[in-house]
C-alpha positions as CSV (number, residue, x, y, z in Angstrom):
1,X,486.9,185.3,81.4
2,X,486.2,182.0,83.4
3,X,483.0,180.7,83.6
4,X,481.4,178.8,86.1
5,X,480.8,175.3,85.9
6,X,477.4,173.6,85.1
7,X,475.7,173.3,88.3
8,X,474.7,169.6,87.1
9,X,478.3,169.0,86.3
10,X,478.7,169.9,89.5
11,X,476.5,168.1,91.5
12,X,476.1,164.8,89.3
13,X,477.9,162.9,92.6
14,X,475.4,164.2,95.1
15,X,472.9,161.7,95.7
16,X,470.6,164.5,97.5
17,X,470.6,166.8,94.2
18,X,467.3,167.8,93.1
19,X,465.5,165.7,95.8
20,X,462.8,167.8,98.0
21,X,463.1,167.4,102.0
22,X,459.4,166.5,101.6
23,X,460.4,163.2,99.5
24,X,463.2,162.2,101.2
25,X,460.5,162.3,104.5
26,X,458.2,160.0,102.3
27,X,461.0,157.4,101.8
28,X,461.6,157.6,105.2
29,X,458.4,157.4,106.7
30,X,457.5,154.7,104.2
31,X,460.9,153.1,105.1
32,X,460.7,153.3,108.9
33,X,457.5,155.0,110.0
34,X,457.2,157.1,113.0
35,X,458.9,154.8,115.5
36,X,462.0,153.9,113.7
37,X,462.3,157.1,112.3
38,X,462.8,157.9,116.8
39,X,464.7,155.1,117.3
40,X,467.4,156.7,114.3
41,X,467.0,159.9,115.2
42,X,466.8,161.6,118.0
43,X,463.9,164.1,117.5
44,X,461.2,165.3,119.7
45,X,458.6,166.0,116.1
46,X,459.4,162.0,115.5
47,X,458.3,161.1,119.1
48,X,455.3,163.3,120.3
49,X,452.3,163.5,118.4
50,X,454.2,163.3,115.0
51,X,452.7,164.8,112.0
52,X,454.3,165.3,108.8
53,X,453.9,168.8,108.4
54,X,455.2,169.7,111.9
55,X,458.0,167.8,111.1
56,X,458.8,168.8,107.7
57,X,458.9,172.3,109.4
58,X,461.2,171.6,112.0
59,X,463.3,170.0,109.8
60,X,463.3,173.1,107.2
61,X,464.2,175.3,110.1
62,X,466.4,173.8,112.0
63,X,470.3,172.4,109.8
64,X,471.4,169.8,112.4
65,X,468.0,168.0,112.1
66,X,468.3,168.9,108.2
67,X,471.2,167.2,108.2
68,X,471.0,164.0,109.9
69,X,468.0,163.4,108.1
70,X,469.9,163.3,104.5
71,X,472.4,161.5,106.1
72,X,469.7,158.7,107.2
73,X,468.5,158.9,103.7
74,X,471.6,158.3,101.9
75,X,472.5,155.2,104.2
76,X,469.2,154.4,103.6
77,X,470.0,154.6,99.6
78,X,473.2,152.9,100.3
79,X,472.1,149.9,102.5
80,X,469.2,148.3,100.5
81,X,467.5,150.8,97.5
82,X,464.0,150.0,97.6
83,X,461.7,150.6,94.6
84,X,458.5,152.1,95.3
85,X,456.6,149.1,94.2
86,X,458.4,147.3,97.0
87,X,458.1,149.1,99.7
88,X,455.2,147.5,102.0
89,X,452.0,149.7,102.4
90,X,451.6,152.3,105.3
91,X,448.9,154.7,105.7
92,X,449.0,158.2,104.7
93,X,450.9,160.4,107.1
94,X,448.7,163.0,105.5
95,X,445.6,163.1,107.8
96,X,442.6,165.0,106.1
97,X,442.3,167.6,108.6
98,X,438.7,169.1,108.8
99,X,437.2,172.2,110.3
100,X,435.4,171.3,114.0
101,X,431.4,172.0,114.1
């Protein structure tokens, strides 16, 4: 009987292995925010009223926009790794969203 490879065996060349889509949106945003993220690619959630939530969804949903947005991240990775304590200080995408009186 064969058995099947380890999956990390597998997948230890995959720079996108084990990273969320949320994440990889946090590097970007943090990376590029709102704008740039537009300017790189072409998305209507990066250009009209951009939240990260409405964006995380169409991303999730739709595996075009998935996948241009790993690709961004990896020649992201590739061009100039940034360590988190580099990366220059942005406000939260996260807005605290509260119920109207």
């Amino acid at each position: 009987m064969k058995r099947n490879p380890n999956p990390i065996e597998v997948q230890k060349n995959n720079p996108l292995h084990g990273v969320r889509l949320s994440t990889i949106m946090d590097a970007l945003y943090a990376q590029y925010g709102w704008e740039g993220l537009a300017e790189r690619v072409n998305l209507n959630c990066f250009k009209s009223n951009p939240t990260m939530k409405s964006s995380l969804n169409f991303i999730q949903k739709t595996q075009w926009a998935r996948e241009k947005i790993e690709q961004l991240y990896i020649e992201t990775l590739k061009a100039a790794p940034i360590e988190a304590s580099e990366r220059p200080a942005k406000p939260s995408p996260f807005k605290a969203i509260r119920p109207k009186k």
